[in-house]
GUSESE-26379 format. One record per residue (C-alpha): residue in three letters; x, y, z. Coordinates in pm, whole numbers, plus 50000, padded with zeros to 5 digits. Example, Ala and Ser with C-alpha at 12.3 -4.5 7.8 and 13.67 -1.06 7.14 Angstrom:
BEGIN
ALA512304955050780/SER513674989450714/
% end
This chain:
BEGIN
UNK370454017670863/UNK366574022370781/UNK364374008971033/UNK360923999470914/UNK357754003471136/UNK355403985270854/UNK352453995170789/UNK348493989670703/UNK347703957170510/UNK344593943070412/UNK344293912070243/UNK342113902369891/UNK342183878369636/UNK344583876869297/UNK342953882368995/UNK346113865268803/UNK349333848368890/UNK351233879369034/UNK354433857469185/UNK356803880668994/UNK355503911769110/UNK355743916569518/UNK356033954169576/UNK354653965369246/UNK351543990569277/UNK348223970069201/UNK344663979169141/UNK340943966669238/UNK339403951168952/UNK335193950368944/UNK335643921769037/UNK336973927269385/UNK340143911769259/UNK343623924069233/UNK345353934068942/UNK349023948068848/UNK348823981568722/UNK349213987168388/UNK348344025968294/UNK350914053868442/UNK349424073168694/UNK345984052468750/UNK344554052269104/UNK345734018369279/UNK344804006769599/UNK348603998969732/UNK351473980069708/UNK351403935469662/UNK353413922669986/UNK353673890369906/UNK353643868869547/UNK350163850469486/UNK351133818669210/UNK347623818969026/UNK344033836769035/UNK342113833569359/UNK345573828969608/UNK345293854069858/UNK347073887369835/UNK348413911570069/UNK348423947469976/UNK349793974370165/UNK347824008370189/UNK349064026470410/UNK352334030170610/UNK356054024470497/UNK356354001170185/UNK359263987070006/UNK358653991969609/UNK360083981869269/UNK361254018269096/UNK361264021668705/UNK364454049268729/UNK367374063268932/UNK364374081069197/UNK366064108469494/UNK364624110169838/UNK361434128569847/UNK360114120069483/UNK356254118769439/UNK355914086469323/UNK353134068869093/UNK352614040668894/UNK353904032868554/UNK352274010768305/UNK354133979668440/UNK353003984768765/UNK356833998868898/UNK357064034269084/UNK358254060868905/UNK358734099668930/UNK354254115968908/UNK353664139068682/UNK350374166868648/UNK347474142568632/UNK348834111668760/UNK347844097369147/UNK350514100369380/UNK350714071069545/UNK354094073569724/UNK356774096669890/UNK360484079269834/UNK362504080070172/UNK365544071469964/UNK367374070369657/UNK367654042969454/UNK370374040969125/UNK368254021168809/UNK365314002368708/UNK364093974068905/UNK365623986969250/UNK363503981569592/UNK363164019469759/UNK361264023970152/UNK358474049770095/UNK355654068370212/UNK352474053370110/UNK349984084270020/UNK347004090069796/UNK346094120269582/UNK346344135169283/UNK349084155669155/UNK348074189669036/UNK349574211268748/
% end
């Protein structure tokens, strides 16, 4: 059994209604609101904790620590991790920002992994 120590969370404002999409990978907008992700292997800030109903709720993002996500594929332990254009976790490629480290395996699409929260960009 996992034990989970949490992790950094600051909280901002919803730029949209976002109730569907706790632990998807979301991005600051210009204007200092949140968004969902929506372009594999874009830079995002972290990982929506909670599910803001409308524009202007309050959001909790996670960026740094252990995070639970939302995977777009069967993922093994260990994975580099970045986002995919509908703001699940998938396996990075060259180019893309790495944005997590899976600490286990999940089986399909739409399963909820633990991982590492990081930040860089994956290399050739």
């Amino acid at each position: 059994m996992a034990v989970d120590f949490g992790g950094q969370d600051i909280t901002t404002v919803s730029g949209a209604d976002l109730s569907a999409k706790r632990f998807y990978a979301v991005t600051m907008e210009t204007t200092g609101k949140i968004a969902l992700a929506n372009s594999a292997g874009e830079r995002c800030i972290g990982v929506l904790q909670n599910a803001p109903s409308a524009d202007g709720k309050l959001a909790r993002v996670r960026v740094g620590g252990v995070s639970k996500v939302v995977v777009a594929a069967a993922i093994n332990p260990g994975v580099e991790l970045s986002a995919t254009s509908a703001g699940k976790f998938g396996s990075a490629t060259a180019g893309h920002y790495v944005m997590a480290i899976a600490l286990e395996a999940s089986g399909a699409d739409g399963d909820i992994i633990r991982v590492l929260l990081t930040n860089y960009q994956k290399n050739a």
